[in-house]
PDB file of N, CA, C and O in Angstrom, chain B, residues numbered from 101:
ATOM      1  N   UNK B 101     110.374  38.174  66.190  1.00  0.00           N
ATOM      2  CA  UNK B 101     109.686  38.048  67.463  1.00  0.00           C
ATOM      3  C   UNK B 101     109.561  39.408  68.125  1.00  0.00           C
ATOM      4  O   UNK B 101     110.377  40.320  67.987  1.00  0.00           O
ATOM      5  N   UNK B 102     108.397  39.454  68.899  1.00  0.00           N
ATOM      6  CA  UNK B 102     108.329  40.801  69.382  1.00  0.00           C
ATOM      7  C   UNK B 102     108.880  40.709  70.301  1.00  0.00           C
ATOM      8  O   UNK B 102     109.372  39.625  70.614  1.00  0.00           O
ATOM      9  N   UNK B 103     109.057  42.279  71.408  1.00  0.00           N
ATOM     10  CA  UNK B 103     109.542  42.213  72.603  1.00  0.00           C
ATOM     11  C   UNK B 103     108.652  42.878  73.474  1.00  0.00           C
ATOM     12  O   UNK B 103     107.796  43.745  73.297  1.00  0.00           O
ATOM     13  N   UNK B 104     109.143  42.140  74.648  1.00  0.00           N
ATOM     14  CA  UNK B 104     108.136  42.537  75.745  1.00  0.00           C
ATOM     15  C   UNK B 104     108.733  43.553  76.243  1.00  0.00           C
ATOM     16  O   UNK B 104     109.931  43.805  76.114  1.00  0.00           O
ATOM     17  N   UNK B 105     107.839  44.259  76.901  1.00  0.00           N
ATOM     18  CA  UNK B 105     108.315  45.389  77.611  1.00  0.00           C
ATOM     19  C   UNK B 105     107.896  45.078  79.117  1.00  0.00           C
ATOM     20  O   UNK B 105     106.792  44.565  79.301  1.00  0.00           O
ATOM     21  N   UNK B 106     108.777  45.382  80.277  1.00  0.00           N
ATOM     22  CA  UNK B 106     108.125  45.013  81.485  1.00  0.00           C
ATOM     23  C   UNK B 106     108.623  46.544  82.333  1.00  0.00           C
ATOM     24  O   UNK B 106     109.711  47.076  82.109  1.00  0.00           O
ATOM     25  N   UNK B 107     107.657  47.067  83.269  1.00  0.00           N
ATOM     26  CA  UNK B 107     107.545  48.432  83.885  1.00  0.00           C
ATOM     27  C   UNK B 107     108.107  48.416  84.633  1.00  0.00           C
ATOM     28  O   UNK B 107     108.219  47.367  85.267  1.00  0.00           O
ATOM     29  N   UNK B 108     108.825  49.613  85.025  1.00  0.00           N
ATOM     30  CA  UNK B 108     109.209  49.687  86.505  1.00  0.00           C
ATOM     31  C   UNK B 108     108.303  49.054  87.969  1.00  0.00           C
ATOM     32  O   UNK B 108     108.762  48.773  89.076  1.00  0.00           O
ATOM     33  N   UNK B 109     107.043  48.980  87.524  1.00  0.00           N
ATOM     34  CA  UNK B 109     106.607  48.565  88.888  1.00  0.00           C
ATOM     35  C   UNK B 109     106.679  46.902  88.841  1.00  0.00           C
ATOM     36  O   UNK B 109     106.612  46.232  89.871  1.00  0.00           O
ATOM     37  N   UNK B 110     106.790  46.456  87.818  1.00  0.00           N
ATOM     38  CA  UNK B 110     107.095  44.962  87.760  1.00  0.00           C
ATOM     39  C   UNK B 110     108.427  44.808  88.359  1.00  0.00           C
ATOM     40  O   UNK B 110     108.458  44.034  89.315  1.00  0.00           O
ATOM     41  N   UNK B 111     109.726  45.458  87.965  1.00  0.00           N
ATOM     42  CA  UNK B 111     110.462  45.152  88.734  1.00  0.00           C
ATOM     43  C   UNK B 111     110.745  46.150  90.185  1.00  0.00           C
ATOM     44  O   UNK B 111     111.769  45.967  90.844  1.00  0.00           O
ATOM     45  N   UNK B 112     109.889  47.033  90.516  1.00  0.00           N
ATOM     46  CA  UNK B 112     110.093  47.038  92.047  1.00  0.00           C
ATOM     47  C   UNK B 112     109.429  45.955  92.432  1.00  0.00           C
ATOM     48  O   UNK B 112     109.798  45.773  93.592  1.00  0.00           O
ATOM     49  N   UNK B 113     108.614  45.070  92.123  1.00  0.00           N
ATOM     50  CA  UNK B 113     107.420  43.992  92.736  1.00  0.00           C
ATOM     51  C   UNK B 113     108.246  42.852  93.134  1.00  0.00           C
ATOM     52  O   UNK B 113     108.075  42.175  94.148  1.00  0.00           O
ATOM     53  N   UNK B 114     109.202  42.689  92.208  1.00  0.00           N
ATOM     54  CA  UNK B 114     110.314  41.651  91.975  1.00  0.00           C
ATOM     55  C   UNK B 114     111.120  41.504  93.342  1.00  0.00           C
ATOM     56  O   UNK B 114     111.246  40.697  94.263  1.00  0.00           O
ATOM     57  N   UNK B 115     111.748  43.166  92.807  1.00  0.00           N
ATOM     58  CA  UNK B 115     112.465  43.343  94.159  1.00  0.00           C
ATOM     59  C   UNK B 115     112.218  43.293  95.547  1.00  0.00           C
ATOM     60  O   UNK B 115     112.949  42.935  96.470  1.00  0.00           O
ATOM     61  N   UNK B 116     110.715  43.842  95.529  1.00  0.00           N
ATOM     62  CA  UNK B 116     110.052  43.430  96.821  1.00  0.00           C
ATOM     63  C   UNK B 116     110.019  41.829  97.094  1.00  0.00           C
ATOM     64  O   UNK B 116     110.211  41.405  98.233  1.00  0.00           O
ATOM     65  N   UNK B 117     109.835  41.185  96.285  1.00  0.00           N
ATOM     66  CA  UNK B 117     109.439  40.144  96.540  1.00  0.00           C
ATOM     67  C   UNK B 117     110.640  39.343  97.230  1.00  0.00           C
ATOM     68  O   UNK B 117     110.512  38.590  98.195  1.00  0.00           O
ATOM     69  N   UNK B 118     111.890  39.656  96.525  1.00  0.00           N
ATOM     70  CA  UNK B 118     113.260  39.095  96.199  1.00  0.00           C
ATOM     71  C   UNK B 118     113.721  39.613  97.902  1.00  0.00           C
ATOM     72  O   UNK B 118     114.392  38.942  98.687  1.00  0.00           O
ATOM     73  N   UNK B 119     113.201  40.827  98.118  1.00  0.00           N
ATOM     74  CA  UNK B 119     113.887  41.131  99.791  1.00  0.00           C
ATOM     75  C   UNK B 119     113.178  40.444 100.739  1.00  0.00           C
ATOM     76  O   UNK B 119     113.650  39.787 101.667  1.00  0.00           O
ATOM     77  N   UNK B 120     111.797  40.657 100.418  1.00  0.00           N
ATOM     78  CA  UNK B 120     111.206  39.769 101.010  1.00  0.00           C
ATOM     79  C   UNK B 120     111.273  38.410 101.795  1.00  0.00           C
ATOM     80  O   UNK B 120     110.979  38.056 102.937  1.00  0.00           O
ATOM     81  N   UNK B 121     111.836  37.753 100.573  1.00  0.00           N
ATOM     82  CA  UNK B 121     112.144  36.347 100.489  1.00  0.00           C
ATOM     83  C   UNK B 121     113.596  36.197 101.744  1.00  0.00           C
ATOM     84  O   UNK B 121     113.599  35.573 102.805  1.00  0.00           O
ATOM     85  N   UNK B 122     114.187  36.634 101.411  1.00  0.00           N
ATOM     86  CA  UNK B 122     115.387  36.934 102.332  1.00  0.00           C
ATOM     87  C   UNK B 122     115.094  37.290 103.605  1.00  0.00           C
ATOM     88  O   UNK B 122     115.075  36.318 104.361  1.00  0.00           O
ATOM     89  N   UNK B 123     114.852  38.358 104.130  1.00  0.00           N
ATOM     90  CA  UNK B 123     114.011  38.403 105.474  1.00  0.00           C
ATOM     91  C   UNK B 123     113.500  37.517 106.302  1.00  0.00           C
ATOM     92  O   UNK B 123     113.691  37.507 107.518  1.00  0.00           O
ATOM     93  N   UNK B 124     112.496  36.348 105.363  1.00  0.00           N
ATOM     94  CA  UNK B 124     111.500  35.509 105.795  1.00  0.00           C
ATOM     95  C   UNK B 124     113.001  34.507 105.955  1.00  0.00           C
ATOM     96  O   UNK B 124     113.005  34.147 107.132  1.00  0.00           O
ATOM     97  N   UNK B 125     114.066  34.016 105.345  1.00  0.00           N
ATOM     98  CA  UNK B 125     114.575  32.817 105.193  1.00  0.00           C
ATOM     99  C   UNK B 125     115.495  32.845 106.413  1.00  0.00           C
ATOM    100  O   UNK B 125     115.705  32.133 107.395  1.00  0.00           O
ATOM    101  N   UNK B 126     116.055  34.264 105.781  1.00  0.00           N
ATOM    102  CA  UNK B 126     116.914  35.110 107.388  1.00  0.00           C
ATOM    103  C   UNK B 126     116.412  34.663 109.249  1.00  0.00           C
ATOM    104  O   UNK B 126     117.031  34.006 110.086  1.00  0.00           O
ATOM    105  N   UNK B 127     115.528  35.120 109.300  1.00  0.00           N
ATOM    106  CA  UNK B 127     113.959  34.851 110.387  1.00  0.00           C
ATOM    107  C   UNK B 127     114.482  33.200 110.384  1.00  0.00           C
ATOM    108  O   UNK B 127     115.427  32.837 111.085  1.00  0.00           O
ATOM    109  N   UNK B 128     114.026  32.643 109.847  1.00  0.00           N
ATOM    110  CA  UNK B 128     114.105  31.368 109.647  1.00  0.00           C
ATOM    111  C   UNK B 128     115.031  30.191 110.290  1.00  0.00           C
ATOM    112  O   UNK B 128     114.914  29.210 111.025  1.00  0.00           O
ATOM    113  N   UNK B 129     116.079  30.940 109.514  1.00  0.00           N
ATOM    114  CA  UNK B 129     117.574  30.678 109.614  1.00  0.00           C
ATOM    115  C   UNK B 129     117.825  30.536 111.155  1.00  0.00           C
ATOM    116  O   UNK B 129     118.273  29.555 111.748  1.00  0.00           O
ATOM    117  N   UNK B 130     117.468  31.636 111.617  1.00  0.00           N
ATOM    118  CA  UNK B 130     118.099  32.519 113.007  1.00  0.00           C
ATOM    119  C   UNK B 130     117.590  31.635 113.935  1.00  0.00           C
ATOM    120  O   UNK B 130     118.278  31.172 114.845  1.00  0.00           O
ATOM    121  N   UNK B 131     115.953  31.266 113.692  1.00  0.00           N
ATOM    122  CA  UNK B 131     114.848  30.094 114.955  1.00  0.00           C
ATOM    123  C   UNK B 131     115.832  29.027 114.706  1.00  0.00           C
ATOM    124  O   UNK B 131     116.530  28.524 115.586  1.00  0.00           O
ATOM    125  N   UNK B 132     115.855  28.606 113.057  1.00  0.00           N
ATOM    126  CA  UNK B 132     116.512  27.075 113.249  1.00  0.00           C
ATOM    127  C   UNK B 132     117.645  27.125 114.396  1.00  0.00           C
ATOM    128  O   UNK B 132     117.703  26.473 115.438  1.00  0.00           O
ATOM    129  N   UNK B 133     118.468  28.032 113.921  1.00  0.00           N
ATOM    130  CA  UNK B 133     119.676  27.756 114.682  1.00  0.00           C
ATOM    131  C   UNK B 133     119.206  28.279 116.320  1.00  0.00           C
ATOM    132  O   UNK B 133     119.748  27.520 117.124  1.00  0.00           O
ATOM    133  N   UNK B 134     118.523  29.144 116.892  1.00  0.00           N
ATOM    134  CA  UNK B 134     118.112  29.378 118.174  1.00  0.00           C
ATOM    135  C   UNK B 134     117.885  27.911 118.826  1.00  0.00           C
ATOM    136  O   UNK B 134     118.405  27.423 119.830  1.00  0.00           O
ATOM    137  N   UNK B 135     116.936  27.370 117.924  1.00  0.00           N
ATOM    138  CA  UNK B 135     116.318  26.260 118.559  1.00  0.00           C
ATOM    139  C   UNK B 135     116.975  24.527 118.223  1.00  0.00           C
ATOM    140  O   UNK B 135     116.383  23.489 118.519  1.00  0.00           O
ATOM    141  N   UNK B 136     117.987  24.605 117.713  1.00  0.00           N
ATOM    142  CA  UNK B 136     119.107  23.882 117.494  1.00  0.00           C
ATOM    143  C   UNK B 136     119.863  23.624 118.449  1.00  0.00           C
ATOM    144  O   UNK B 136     120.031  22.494 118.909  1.00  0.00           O
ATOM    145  N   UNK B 137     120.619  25.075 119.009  1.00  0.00           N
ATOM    146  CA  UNK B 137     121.741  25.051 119.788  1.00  0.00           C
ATOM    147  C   UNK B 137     120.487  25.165 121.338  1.00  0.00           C
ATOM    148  O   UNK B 137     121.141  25.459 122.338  1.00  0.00           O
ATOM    149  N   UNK B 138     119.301  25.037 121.588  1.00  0.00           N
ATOM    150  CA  UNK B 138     118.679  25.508 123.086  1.00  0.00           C
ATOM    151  C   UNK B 138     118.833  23.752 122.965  1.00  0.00           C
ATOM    152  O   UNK B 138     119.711  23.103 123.534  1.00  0.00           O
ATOM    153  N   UNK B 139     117.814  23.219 122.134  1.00  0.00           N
ATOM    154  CA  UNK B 139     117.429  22.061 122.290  1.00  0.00           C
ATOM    155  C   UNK B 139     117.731  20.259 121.035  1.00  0.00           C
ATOM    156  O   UNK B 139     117.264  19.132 120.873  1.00  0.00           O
ATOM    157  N   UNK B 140     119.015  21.352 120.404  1.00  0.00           N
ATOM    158  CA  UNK B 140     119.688  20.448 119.584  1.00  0.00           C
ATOM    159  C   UNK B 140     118.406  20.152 118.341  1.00  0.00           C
ATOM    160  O   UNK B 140     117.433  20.882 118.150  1.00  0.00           O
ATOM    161  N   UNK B 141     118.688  19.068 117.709  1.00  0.00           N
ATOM    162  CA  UNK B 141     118.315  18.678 116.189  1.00  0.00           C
ATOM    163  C   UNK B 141     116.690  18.824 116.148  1.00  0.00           C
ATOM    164  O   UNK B 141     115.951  19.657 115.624  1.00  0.00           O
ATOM    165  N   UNK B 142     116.442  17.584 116.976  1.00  0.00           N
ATOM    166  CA  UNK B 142     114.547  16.977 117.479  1.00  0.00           C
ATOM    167  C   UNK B 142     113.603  17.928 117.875  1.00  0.00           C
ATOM    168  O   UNK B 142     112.384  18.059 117.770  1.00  0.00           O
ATOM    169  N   UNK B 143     114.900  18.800 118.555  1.00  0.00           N
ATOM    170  CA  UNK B 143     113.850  20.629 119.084  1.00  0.00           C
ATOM    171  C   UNK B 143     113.227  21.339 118.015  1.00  0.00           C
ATOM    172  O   UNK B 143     112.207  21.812 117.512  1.00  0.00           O
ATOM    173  N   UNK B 144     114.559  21.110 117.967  1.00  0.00           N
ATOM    174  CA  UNK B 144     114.585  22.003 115.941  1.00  0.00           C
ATOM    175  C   UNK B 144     113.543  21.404 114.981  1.00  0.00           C
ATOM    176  O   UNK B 144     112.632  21.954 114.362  1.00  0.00           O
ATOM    177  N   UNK B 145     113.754  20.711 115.010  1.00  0.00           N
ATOM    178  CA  UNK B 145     112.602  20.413 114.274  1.00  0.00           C
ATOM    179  C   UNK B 145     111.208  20.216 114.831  1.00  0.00           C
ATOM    180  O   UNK B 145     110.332  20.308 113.971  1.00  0.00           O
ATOM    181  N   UNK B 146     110.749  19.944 116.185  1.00  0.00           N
ATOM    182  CA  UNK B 146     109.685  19.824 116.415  1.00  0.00           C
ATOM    183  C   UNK B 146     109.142  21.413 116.518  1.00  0.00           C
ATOM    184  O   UNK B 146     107.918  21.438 116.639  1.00  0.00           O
ATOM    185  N   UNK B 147     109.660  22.521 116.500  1.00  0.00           N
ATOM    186  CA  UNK B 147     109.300  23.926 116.539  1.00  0.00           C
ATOM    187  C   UNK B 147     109.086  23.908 115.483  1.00  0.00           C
ATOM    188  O   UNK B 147     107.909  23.610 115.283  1.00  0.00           O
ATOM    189  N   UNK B 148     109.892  24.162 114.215  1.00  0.00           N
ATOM    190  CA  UNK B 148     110.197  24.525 112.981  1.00  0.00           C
ATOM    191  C   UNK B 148     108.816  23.555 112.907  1.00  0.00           C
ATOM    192  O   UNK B 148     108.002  24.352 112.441  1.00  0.00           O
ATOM    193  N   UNK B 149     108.300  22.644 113.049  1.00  0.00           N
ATOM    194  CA  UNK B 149     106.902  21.957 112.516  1.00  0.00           C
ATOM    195  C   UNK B 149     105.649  22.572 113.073  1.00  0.00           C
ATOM    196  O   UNK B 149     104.636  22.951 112.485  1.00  0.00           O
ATOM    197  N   UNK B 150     105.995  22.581 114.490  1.00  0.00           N
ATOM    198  CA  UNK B 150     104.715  22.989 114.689  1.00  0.00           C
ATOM    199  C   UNK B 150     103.961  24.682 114.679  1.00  0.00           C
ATOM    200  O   UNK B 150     102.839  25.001 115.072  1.00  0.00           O
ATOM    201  N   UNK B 151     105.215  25.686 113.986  1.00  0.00           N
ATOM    202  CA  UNK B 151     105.190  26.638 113.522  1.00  0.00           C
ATOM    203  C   UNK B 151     104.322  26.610 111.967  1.00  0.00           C
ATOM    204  O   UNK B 151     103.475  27.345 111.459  1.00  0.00           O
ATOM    205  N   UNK B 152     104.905  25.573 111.613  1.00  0.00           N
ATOM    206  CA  UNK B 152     104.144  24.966 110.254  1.00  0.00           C
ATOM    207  C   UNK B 152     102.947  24.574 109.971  1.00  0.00           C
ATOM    208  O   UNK B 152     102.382  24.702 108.885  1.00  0.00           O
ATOM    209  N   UNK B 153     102.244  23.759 111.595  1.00  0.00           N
ATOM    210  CA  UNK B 153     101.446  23.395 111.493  1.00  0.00           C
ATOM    211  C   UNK B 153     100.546  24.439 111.495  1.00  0.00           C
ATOM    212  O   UNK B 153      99.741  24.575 110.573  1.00  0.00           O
ATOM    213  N   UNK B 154     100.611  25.357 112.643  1.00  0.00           N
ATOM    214  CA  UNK B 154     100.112  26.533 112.831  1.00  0.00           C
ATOM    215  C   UNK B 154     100.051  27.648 111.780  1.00  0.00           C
ATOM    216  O   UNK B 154      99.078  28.388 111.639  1.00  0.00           O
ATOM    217  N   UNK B 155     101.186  27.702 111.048  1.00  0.00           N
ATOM    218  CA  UNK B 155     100.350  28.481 109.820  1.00  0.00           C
ATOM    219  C   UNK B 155      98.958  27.259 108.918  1.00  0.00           C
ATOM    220  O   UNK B 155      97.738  27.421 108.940  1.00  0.00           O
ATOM    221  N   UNK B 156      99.573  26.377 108.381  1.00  0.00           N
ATOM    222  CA  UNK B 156      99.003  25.700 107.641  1.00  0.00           C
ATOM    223  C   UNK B 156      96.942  25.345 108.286  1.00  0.00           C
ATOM    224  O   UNK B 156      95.891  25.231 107.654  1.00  0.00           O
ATOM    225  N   UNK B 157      97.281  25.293 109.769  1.00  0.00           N
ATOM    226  CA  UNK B 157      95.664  25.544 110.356  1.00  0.00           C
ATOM    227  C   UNK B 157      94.924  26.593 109.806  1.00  0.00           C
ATOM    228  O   UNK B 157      93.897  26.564 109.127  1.00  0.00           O
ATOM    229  N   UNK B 158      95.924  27.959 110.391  1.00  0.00           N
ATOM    230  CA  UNK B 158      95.661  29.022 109.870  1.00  0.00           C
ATOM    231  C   UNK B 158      94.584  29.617 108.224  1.00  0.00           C
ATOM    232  O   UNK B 158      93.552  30.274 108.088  1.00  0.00           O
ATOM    233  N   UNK B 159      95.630  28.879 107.185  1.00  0.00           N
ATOM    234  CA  UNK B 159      95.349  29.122 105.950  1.00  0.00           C
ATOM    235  C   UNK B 159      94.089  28.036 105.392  1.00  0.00           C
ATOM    236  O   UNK B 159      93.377  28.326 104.431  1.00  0.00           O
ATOM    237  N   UNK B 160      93.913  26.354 106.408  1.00  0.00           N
ATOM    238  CA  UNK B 160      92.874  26.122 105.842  1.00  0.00           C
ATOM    239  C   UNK B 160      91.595  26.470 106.932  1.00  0.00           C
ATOM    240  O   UNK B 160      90.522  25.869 106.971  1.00  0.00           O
ATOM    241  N   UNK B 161      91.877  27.230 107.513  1.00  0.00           N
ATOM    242  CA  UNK B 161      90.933  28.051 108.274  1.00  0.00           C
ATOM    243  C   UNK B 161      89.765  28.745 106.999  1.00  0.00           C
ATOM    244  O   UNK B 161      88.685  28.410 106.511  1.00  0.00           O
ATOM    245  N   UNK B 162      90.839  29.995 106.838  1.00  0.00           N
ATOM    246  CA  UNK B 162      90.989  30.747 105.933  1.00  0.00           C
ATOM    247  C   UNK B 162      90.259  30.680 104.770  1.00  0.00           C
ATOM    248  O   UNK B 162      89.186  31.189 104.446  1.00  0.00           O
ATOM    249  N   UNK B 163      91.138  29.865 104.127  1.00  0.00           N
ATOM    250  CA  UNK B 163      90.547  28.953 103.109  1.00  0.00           C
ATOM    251  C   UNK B 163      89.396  28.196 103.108  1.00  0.00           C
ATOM    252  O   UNK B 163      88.692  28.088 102.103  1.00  0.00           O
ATOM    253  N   UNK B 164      89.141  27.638 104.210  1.00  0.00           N
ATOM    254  CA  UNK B 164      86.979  26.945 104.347  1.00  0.00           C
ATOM    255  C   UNK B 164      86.289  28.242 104.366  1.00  0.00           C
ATOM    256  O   UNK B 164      85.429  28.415 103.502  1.00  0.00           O
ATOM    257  N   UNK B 165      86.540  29.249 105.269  1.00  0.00           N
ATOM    258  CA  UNK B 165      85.274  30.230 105.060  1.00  0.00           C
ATOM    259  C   UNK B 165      85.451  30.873 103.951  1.00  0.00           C
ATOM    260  O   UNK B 165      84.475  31.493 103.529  1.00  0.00           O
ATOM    261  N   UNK B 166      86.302  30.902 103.425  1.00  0.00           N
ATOM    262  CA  UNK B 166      86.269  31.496 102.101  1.00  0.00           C
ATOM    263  C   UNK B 166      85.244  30.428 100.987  1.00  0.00           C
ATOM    264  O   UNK B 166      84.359  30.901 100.274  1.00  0.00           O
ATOM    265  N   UNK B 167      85.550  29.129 101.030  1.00  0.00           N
ATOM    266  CA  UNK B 167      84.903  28.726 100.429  1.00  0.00           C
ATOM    267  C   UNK B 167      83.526  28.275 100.572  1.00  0.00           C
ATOM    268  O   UNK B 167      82.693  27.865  99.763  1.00  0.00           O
ATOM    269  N   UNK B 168      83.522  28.470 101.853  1.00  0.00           N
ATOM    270  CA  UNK B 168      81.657  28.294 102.570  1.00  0.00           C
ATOM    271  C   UNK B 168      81.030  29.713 101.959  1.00  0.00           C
ATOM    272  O   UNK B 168      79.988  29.553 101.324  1.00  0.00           O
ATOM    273  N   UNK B 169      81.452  30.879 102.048  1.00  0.00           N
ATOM    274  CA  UNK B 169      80.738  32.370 101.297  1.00  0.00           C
ATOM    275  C   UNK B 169      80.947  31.827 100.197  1.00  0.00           C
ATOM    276  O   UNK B 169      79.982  32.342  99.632  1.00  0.00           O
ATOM    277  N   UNK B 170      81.402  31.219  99.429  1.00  0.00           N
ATOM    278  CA  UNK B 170      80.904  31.080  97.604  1.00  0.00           C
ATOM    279  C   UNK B 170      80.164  29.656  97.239  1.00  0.00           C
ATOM    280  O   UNK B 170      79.791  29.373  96.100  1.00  0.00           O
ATOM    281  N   UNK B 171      80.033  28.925  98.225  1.00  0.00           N
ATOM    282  CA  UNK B 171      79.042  27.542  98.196  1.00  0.00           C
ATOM    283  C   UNK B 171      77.792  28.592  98.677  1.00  0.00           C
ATOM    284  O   UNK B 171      76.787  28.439  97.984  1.00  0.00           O
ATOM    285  N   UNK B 172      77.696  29.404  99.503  1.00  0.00           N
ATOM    286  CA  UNK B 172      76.555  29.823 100.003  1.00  0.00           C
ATOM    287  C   UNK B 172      75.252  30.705  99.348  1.00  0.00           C
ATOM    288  O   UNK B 172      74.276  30.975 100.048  1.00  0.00           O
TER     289      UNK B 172
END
């Protein structure tokens, strides 16, 4: 079997990705619990959603005009 070879920029990409990931969960972490201990469990979660919702608008925003310029 052969072997692959993978580049240094594959694994800085990794690594970026890998700190990345942490940061974002970190962030995360920190609202849940902000908005936990302001307004207990139901808070918590109704933020943590409608943060969600708001990206997710966002991306099929995004996502229709993107796909209206290639129907067009």
């Amino acid at each position: 079997m052969g072997q692959m070879e993978l580049g240094g920029t594959f694994w800085l990409g990794l690594l970026g990705v890998c700190v990345g990931a942490v940061v974002v969960g970190a962030i995360l972490f920190l609202l849940f619990g902000w908005a936990w201990s302001a307004w207990g469990f139901m808070g918590a979660f109704i933020v943590l959603s409608a943060i969600a919702l708001g990206f997710a608008y966002i991306h099929d925003r995004r996502e229709q005009n993107r796909r209206r310029g290639i129907a067009a």
